[in-house]
C-alpha positions as CSV (number, residue, x, y, z in Angstrom):
1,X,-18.3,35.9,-67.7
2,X,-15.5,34.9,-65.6
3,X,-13.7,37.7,-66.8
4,X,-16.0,40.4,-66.4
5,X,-16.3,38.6,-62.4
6,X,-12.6,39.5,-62.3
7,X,-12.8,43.0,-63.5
8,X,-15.4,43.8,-61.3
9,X,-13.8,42.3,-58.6
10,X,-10.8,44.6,-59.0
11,X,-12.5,48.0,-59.8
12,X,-13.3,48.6,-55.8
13,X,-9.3,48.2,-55.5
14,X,-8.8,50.5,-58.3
15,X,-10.7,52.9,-57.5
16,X,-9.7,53.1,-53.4
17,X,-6.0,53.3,-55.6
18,X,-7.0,56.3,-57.6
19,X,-8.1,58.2,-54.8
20,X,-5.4,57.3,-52.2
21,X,-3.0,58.6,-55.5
22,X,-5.2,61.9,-55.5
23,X,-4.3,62.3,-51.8
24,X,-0.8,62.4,-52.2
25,X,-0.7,64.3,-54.8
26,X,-2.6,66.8,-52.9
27,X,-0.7,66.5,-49.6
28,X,2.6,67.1,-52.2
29,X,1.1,70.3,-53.7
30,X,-0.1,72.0,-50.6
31,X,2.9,71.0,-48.0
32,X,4.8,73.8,-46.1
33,X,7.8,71.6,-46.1
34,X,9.7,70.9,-49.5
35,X,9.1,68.0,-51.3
36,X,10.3,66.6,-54.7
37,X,11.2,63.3,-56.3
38,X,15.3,62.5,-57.7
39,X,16.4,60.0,-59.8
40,X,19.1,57.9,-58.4
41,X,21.6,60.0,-59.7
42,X,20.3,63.2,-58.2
43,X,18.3,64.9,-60.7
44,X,15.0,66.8,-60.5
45,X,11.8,65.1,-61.4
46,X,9.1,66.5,-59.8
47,X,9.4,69.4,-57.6
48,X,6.1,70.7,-55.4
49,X,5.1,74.4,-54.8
50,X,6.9,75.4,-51.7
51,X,10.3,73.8,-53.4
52,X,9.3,76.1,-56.6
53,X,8.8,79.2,-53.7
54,X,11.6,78.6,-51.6
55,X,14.1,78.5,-54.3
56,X,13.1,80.6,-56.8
57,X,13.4,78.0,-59.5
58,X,10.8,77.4,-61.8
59,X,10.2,73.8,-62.6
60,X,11.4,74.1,-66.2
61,X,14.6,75.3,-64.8
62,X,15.0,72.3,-62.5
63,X,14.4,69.6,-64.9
64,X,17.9,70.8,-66.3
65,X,19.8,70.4,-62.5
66,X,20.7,68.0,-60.3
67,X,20.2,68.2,-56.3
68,X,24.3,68.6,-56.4
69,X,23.8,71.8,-58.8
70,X,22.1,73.9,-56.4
71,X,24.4,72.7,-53.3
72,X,27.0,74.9,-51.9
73,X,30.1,73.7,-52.9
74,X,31.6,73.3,-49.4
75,X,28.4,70.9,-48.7
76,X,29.0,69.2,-52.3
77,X,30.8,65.7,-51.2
78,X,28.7,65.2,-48.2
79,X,25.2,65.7,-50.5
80,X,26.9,63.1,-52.9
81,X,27.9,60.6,-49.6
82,X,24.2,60.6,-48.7
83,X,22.7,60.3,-51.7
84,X,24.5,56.7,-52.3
85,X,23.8,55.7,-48.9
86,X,20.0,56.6,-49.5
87,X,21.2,54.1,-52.7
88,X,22.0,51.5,-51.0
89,X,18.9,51.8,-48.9
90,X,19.7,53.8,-46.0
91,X,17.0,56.1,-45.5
92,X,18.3,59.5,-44.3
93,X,17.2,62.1,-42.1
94,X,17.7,65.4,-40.8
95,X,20.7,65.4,-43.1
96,X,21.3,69.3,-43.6
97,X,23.2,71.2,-46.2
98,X,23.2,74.8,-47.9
99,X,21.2,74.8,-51.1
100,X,21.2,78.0,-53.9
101,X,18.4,80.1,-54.2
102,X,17.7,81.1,-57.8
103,X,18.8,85.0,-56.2
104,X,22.4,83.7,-55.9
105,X,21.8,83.3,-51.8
106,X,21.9,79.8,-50.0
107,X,19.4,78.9,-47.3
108,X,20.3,75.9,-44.7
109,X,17.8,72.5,-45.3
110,X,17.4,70.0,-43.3
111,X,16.7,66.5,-45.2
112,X,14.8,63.2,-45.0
113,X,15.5,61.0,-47.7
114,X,14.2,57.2,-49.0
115,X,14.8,55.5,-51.9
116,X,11.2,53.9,-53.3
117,X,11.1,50.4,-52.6
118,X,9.3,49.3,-55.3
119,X,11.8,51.3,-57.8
120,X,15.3,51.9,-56.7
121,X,15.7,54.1,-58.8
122,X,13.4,56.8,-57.6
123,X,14.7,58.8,-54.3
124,X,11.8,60.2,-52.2
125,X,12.9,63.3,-50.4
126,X,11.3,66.4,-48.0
127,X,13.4,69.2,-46.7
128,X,13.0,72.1,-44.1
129,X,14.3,75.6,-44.5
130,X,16.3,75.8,-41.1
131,X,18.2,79.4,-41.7
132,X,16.5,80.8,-39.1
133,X,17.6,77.9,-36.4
134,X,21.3,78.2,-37.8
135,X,21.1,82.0,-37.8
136,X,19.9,81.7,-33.8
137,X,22.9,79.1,-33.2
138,X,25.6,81.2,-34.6
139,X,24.4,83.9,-32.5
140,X,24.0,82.0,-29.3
141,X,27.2,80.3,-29.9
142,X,28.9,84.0,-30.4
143,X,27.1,85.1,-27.5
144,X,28.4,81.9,-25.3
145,X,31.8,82.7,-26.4
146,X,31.8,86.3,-25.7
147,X,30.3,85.4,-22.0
148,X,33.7,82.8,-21.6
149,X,35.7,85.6,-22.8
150,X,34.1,88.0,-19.7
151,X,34.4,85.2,-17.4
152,X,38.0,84.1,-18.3
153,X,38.7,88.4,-17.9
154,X,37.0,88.5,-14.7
155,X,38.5,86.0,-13.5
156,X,42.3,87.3,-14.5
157,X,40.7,91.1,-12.9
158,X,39.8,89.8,-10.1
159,X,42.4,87.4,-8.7
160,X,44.6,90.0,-9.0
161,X,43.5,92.0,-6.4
162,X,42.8,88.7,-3.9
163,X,46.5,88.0,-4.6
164,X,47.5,91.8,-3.6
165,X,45.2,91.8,0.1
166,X,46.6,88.4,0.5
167,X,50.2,89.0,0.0
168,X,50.2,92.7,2.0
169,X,48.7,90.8,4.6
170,X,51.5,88.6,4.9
171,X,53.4,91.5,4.8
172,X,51.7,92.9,7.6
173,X,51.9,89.9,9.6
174,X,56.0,89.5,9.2
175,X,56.5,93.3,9.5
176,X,54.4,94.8,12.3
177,X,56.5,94.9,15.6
178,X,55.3,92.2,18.3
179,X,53.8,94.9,20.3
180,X,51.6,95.6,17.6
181,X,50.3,92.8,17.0
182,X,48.0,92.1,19.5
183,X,45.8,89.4,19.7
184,X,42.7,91.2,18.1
185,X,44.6,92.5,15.2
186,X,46.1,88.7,14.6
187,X,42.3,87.9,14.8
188,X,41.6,90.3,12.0
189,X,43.9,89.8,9.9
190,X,43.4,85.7,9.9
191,X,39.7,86.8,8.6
192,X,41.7,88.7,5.8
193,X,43.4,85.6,4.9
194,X,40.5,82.9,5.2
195,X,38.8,85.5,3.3
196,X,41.1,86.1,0.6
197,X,41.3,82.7,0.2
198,X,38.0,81.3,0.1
199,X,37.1,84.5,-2.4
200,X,40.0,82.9,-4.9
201,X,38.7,79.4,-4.5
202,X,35.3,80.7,-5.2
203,X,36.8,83.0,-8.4
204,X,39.0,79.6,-9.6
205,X,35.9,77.3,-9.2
206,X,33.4,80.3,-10.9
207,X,36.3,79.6,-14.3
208,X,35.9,76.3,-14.3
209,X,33.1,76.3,-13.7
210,X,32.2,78.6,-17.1
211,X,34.8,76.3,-19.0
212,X,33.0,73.5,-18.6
213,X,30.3,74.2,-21.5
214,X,33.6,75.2,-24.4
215,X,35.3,72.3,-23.4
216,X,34.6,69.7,-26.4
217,X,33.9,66.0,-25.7
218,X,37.2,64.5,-27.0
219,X,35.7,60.8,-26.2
220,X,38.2,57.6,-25.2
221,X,38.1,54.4,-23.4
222,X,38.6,55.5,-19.7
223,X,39.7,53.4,-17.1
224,X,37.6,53.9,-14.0
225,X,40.5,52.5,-11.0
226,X,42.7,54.2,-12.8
227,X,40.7,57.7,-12.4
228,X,39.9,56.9,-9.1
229,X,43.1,56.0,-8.3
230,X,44.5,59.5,-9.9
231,X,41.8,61.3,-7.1
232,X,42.8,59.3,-4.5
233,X,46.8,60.4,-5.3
234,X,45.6,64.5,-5.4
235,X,43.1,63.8,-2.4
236,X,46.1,61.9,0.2
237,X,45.7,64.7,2.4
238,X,42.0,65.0,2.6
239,X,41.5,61.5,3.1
240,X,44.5,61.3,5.7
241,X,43.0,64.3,7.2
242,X,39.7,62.8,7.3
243,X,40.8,59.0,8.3
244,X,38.2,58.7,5.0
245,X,38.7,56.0,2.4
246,X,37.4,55.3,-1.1
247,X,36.3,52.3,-2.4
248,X,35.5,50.7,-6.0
249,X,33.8,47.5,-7.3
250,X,32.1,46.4,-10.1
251,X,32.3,44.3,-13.1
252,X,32.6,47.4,-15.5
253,X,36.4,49.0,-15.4
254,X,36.4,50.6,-18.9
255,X,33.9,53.2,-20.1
256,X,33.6,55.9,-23.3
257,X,33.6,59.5,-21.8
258,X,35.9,62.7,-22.3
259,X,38.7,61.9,-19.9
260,X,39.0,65.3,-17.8
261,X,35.2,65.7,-17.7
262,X,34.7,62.6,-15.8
263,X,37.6,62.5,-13.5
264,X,36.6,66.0,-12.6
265,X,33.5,64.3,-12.3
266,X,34.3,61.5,-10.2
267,X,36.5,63.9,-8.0
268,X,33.3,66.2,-7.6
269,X,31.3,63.1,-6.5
270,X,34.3,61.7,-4.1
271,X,34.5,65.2,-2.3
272,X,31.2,65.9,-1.5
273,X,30.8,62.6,0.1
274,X,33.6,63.7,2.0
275,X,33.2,66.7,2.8
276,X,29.6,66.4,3.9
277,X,30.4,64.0,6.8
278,X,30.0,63.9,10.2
279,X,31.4,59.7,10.1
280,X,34.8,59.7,12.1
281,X,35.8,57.5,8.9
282,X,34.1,58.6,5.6
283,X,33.3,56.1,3.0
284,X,32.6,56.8,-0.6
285,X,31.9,53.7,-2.5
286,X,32.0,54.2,-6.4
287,X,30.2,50.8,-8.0
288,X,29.5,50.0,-11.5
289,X,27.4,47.2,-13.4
290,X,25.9,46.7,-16.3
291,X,22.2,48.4,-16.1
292,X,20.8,46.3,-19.0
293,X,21.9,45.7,-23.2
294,X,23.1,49.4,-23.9
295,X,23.5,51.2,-20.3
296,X,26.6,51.3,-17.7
297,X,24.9,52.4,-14.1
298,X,28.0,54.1,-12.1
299,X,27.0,55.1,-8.5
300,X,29.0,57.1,-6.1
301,X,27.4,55.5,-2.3
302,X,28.6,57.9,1.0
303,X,27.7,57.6,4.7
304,X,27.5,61.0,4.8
305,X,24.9,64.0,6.1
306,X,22.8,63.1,3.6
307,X,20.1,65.5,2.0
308,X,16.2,66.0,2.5
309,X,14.2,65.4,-0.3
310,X,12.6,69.0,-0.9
311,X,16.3,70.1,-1.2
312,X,17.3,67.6,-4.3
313,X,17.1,70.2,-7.0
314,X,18.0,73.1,-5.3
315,X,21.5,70.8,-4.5
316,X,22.1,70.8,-7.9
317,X,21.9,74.5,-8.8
318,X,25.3,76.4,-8.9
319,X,26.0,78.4,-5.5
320,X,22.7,77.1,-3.8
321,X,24.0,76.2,-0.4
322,X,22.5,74.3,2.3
323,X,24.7,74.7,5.2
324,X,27.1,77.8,6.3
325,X,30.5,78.1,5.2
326,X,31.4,77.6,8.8
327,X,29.6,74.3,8.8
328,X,30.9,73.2,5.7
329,X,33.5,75.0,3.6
330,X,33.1,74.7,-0.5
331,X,31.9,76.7,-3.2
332,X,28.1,75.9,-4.1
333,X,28.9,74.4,-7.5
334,X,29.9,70.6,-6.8
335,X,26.7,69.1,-7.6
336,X,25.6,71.1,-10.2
337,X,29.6,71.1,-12.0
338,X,28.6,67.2,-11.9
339,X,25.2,67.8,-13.4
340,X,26.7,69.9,-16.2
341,X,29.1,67.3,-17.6
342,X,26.4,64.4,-17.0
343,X,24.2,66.8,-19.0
344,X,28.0,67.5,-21.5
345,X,28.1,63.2,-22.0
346,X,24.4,63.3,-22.8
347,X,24.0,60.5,-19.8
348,X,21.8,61.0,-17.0
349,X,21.9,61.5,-13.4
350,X,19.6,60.5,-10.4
351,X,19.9,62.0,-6.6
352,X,19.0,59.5,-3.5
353,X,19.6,61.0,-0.1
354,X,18.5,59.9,3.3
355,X,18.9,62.9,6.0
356,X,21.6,61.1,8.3
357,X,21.8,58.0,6.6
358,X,24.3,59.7,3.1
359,X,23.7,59.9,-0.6
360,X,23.7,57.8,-3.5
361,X,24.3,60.1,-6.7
362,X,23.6,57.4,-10.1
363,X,24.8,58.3,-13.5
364,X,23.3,56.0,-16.8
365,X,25.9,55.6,-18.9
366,X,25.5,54.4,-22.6
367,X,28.0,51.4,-23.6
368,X,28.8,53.2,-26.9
369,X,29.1,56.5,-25.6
């Protein structure tokens, strides 16, 4: 009696068991995605129907291979590297390699892959056909080297005739006889020269600029006095000109970021607060902390113009200026060179401006870069 109370006590669990089986088995079947089960040491075991399309492979065919057979040989020690870390327990995912259609062509997959935890020795794995996505990178990535190319040949083409005016001018200006050279035609040929000049600033910056997207993140421990104290060296004149000064404090000196970015950063930061300031001594403050656990918080505080609120994104796109070049002199891409490399870093910025009061620009910095 008391064993037919326990059977019956257990058939409700049995049952719910059979069907939640019956589900999966379904949900393996009729998945879009491909789905198959791996003994530890890579081979097949059960394949569903879109691993059977995809490839080509019937499933008599891969109960003879391994995971490794059908990988591309370049992609061969990688596929082995995950599977013992999936071993050892490590679940992976979005792991991607190039895997051998039946047709002799390979297809790009991205992978997720567990090992069961009730039997190590069983590897649970899913994988996307991503050709298309790598297809579209290559092409972008060909199309964002072909526009560098035309920027870095524009920018050769078109100096070239900047340095020409400006150096004919000069000419001009030596060689004319003093009765020539009346006051009007000294005013005119000055706007040649401010011209020519602010043209090859804006050309130089335009370069930069461009390069700022090729340039790879080669990342190192970067001292942040010693950056600001290589600006302060290039920016003596500026600051002397300016009676400005730059100050730093904080309990952070170190941080992981691609040296040149961020001192190009930093300088971007350091000369908008001084150049956008009416103060008879310009102040730019850069403070860092420790925002929380994982986060740096680096903050570049001026007493400068400051900005109006409905103008915080527009500040931020290249060549979107808010005041003449009369007013203030520069080339429209400060802000948004700074919002590039923040973007580069994968950190984020923040924009607080007070109209008349200055600007406090705030970059979150992960510790481990």
């Amino acid at each position: 009696m008391d064993q037919m109370k326990r059977v019956h006590q257990s058939l409700p669990t049995d049952i719910s068991s059979t069907k939640q089986t019956h589900r999966i088995e379904r949900l393996f079947e009729i998945s879009s995605d491909l789905m198959c089960v791996l003994s530890t040491n890579g081979l097949f075991e059960k394949v569903n129907r879109a691993f059977v399309k995809t490839l080509g492979y019937t499933e008599k065919n891969l109960e003879k291979l391994s995971l490794v057979d059908v990988v591309h040989q370049d992609d061969v020690d990688n596929t082995l590297a995950a599977l013992q870390r999936v071993q050892q327990g490590e679940p992976m995912i979005e792991f991607e390699n190039r895997c051998r259609r039946k047709s002799g062509t390979y297809i790009s997959l991205s992978w997720n892959m567990c090992v069961d935890e009730s039997d190590p020795h069983v590897i649970y794995a899913t994988a996307r056909d991503i050709s298309r996505l790598k297809d579209l990178e290559t092409k972008l990535r060909a199309e964002i080297e072909e526009s560098h190319s035309f920027i870095k040949m524009a920018s050769h083409d078109l100096q070239e005739p900047v340095r020409t005016i400006s150096s004919f001018t000069n000419f001009l200006c030596e060689d004319l006889p003093e009765e020539a050279l009346t006051e009007e035609v000294k005013e005119y040929l000055d706007y040649i020269m401010i011209a020519s000049s602010r043209l090859r600033r804006q050309i130089e910056a335009t370069f930069d600029y461009g390069n700022i997207h090729k340039q790879a993140v080669a990342w190192a421990k970067v001292s942040i006095p010693q950056t600001i104290e290589t600006i302060q060296s290039k920016m003596s004149s500026m600051l002397r000109e300016k009676n400005a000064t730059i100050k730093w404090s904080g309990d952070v000196v170190e941080i992981s970021a691609c040296k040149n970015l961020f001192e190009k950063m930093l300088h971007q930061l350091i000369e908008n607060g001084m150049k956008f300031n009416s103060s008879s001594s310009p102040l730019v403050e850069i403070l860092t902390r420790n925002y929380d656990v994982h986060h740096i918080l680096l903050q570049a505080v001026d007493n400068g113009i400051g900005i109006e609120e409905k103008y915080f994104e527009r500040v931020m796109m290249p060549f979107k200026k808010l005041h003449s070049e009369d007013e203030y002199p520069g080339t429209g891409i400060g802000l948004s060179t700074v919002k590039k490399i923040v973007k580069k870093h994968g950190w984020t910025l923040q924009l607080e401006s007070t109209l008349g009061k200055g600007t406090t620009i705030s970059v979150l910095i992960p510790k481990n870069g």
